[in-house]
Each structure stands twice: as C-alpha cells, then as structure tokens.
C-alpha positions in Angstrom: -84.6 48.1 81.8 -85.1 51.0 79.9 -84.2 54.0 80.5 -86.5 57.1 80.7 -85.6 59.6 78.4 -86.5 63.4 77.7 -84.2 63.7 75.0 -81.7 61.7 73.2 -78.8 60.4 74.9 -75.7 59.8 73.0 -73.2 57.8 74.5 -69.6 58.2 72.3 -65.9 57.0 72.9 -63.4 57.8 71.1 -60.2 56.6 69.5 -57.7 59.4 69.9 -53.8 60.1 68.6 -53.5 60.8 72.6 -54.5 61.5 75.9 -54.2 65.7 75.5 -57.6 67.0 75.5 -56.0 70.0 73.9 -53.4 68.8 70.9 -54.7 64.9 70.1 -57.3 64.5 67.7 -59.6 61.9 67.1 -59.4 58.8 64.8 -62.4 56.7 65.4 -65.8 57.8 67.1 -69.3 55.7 67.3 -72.2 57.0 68.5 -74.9 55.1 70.2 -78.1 57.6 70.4 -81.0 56.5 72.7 -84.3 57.5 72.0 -87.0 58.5 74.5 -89.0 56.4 72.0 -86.3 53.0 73.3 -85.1 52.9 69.3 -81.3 53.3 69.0 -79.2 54.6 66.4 -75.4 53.8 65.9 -73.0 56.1 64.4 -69.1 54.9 63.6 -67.1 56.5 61.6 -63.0 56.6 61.6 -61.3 60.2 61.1 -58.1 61.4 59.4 -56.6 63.0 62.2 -54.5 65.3 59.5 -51.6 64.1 62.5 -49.6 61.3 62.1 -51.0 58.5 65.1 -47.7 57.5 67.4 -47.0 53.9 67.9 -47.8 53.9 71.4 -51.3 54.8 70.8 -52.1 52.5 68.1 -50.8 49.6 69.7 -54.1 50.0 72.6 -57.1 50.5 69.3 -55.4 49.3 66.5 -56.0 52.2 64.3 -52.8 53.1 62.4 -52.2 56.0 59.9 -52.8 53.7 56.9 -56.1 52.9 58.1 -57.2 56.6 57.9 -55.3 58.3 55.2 -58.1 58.0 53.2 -61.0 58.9 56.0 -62.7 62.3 56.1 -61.0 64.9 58.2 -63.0 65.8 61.5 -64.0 69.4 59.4 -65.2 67.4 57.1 -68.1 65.6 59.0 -68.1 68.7 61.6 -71.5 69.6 60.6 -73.4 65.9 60.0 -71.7 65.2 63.7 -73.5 68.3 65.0 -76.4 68.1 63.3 -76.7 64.4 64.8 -76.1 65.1 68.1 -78.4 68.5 68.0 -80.6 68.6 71.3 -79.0 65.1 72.9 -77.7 65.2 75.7 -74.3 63.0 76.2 -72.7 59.9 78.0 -69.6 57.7 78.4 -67.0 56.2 80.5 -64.4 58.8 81.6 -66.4 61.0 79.2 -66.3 64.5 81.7 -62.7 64.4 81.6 -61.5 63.3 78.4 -64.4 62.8 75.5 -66.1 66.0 76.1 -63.3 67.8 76.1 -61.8 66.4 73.2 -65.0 66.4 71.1 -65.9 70.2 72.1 -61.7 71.1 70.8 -62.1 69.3 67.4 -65.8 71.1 66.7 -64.0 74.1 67.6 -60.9 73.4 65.4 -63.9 73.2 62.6 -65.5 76.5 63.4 -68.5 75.2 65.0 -70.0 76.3 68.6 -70.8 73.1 70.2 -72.4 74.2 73.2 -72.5 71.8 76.1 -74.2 74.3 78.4 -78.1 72.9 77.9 -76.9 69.6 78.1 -77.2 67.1 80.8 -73.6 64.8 80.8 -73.6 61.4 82.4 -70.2 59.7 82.8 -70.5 55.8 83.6 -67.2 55.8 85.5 -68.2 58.9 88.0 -71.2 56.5 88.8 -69.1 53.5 88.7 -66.4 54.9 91.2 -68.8 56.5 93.9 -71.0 53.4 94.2 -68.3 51.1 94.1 -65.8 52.5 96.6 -62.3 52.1 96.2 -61.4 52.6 99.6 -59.5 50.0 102.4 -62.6 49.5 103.9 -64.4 48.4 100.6 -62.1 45.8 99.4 -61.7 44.0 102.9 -65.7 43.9 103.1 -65.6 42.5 99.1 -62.5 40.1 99.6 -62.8 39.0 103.2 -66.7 39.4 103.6 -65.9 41.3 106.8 -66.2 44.6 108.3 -63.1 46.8 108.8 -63.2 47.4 112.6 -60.8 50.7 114.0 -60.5 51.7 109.8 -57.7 54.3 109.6 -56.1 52.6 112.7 -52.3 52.1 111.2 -52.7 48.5 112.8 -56.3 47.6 111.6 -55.6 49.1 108.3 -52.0 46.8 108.2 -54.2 43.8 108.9 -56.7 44.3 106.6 -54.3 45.0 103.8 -52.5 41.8 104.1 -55.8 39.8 104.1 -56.9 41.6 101.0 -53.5 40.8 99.3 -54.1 36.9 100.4 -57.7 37.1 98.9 -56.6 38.8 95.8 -53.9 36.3 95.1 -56.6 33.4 96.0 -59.5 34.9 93.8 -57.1 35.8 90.7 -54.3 33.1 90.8 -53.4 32.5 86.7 -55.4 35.3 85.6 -54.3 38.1 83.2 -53.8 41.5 84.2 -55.0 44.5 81.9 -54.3 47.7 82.7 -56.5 50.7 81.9 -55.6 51.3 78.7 -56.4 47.1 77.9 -52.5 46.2 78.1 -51.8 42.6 79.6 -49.0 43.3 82.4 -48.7 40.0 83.8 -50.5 37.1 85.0 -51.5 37.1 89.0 -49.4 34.4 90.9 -48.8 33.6 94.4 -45.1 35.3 94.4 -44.0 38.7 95.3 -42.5 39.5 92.0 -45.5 38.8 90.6 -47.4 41.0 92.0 -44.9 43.6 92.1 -44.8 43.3 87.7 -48.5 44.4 88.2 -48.2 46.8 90.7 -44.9 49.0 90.2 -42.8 47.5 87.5 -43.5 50.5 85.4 -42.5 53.4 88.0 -39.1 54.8 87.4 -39.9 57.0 91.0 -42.0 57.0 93.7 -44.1 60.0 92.8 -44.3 58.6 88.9 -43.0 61.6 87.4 -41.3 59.2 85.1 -41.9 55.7 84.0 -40.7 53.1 81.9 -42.3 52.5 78.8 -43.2 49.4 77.1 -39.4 49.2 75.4 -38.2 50.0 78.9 -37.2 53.5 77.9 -37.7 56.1 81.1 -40.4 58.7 79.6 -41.9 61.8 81.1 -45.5 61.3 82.8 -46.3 64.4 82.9 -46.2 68.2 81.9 -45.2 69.3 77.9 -42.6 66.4 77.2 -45.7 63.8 79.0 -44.3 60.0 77.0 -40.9 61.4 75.5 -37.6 59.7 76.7 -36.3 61.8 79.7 -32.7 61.5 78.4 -33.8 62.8 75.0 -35.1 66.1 76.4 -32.6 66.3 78.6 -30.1 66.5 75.8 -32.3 68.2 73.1 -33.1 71.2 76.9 -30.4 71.6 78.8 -32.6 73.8 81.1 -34.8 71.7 81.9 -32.8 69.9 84.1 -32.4 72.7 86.0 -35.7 73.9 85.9 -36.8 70.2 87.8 -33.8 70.5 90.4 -35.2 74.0 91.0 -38.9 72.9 91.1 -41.1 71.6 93.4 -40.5 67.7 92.8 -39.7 65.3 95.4 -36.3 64.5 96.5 -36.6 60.8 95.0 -37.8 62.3 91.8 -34.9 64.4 91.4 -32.1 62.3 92.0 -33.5 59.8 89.3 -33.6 63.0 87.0 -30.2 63.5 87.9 -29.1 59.8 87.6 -30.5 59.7 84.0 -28.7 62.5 83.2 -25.1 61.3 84.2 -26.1 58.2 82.8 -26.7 60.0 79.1 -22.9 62.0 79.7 -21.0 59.2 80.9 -22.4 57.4 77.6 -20.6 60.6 75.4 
C-alpha cells in the first residue's frame, strides 16, 4: 500500500552520542524521503560529532570515535540536510520526543532556522502505542484470548496477571530478551529468576532513580549526572547528597543513596 502523499515525507533516525535532546549530538542519520510521486530517496550519512562518543552508547550502534574522526561535522552538511528536507514533512519511531528535537538543536548549533511549524510530524510509535494498548486488559485478551471481566477489580486484575505471566512464559520459553535500546537481557525460562533478570535485575530502587549498569556499577537515571556512577558524584559533590535527602525522593530511594554513600566512606 502506498501511501498518499501531498508532500514529501522523510522518515530519519538517528545515531546519537546520547539520549539528551539538548547536549548529545548526532553520529549517523539516513533519510528515507517518500515522494507523492511513490519514488524514494535514501540519505545516510555518518557525522563527526566534534564530542567524543561514550562506550555505553556505541556498544547499542556500533559507531565508535574512529569511525567518524574523519566524517563531516553536522555544520558542515547543515545546509545540503536542509536543503533536502525543504517542504517535507517528517516521520519516525520515537521521533516527537527524541529525533525532532535533536535534529532541530544541531541545525540550530549550525545557525540555521529549521522550522518545524508548517510541517505535519508522524511518529510510528505514538501510533503503535494507542492502537496496540498496553494495558491489563490488552494482554489478557492477546495472551489468554479472553475478556477481562471486573478489570480494575484488585482480584480480577491478580488473576489475570498470573495467567498472562503463565502465557508469557508458554509463548516465549528459550527466547532472547532485547531491551529497548536492542540489548539481550536474558533468555525467557520457566523460573522466577528468570524472569526477574528480565524484569528488575537492573533497578538499584524501586522508583529507578538509580540502576545498575552493564559493569554492575549503580549510575544515576536521571537529572544532570543521568548514567554517572552515584558514588562518583557523591564524592566529586558533597552536596548533593544532601540536596536528595532534602528532596522530594522516595523513602526507598534515599536510603539506597545513603547506603552507597557509607559504602564509598567505609571503603576510605
């Protein structure tokens, strides 16, 4: 099926030094533009991100600094990139949050207005997400071929949940699981510490204000210090500590804080 088209539509993705809309950059973007004519056009080109790209993030694309050091800087291609995507309107998956965003910084960064005003955006995984629901409800119908009866019942709900945790474990016994990013965390089996590698092995506590990372490091999850070792900035900001003890974090979250801490001194 094609679709029908008043203007071009370019659907991008990128490959970024990070998730921050705001300080990452990009190394890597292609360009699929749909004509209203059904021809295509690719675009892919790799970018010197003029930052060094952390570990972490080239370990989900691949891309490391020696692969761009010689690649034109976003400034660079600023103008052929605009120029291409004049009077298209844009797609992706996860594009309103993230690829947008990040696109519209870097032209800025280059001195160029890319206004997104005219446009008409279409993000796959907005679509995706409100036709597919991701509710209680959902997955007992798509597991158990059943309708929920009394939904939002503490007792109906508790049912249904452990059926759907018997039908996942039937439907995906031996498979891999990939997280969002595309990391294997484990292969579905019928145990509980199977499914608990898949589920919470990375959560450091309950509100996942820290997690582990994959050398089992606890990192920030959020906020300035967002994938830095928590003892680290702990050291390196003493008030910081303080300014989470003082904050509006849960009561979990903050004795973890505080047991990483003593950990770190005790260690002196």
């Amino acid at each position: 099926m094609e679709l029908k088209l008043k203007n071009p539509l370019a659907i991008f993705d990128l490959e970024t030094t990070g998730t921050s809309t705001s300080h990452d950059r990009i190394v890597e973007i292609s360009i699929v533009k749909l004509l209203p004519t059904n021809e295509q056009i690719v675009k892919t080109m790799r970018i010197n991100p003029e930052i060094p790209i952390p570990l972490e993030s080239s370990l989900i694309h691949g891309i490391y600094d020696k692969d761009v050091k010689d690649e034109p800087t976003f400034k660079s291609v600023a103008k052929e990139l605009s120029a291409f995507l004049d009077g298209a309107d844009l797609g992706g998956f996860n594009c309103m949050k993230f690829d947008i965003p990040l696109l519209v910084e870097e032209f800025l960064r280059a001195d160029i207005e890319f206004d997104t005003s005219h446009r008409k955006m279409v993000d796959a995984q907005k679509i995706f997400h409100m036709m597919e629901k991701r509710t209680l409800t959902a997955a007992y119908k798509f597991y158990c071929d059943q309708d929920l009866e009394g939904a939002h019942g503490a007792e109906a709900d508790t049912l249904a949940t452990a059926a759907v945790i018997k039908a996942q474990v039937e439907r995906y016994q031996g498979q891999e699981a990939v997280d969002a990013l595309g990391n294997k965390i484990g292969k579905i089996e019928n145990s509980v510490d199977s499914l608990h590698n898949i589920s919470a092995s990375k959560m450091v506590d309950l509100a996942g204000r820290f997690v582990f990372n994959d050398q089992g490091v606890e990192v920030f999850n959020f906020g300035k210090h967002k994938n830095k070792p928590v003892e680290d900035i702990l050291k390196a900001e003493s008030g910081y500590y303080d300014w989470m003890m003082k904050g509006d974090f849960p009561l979990d979250t903050k004795r973890k804080l505080t047991q990483i801490k003593l950990r770190g001194f005790n260690a002196r």
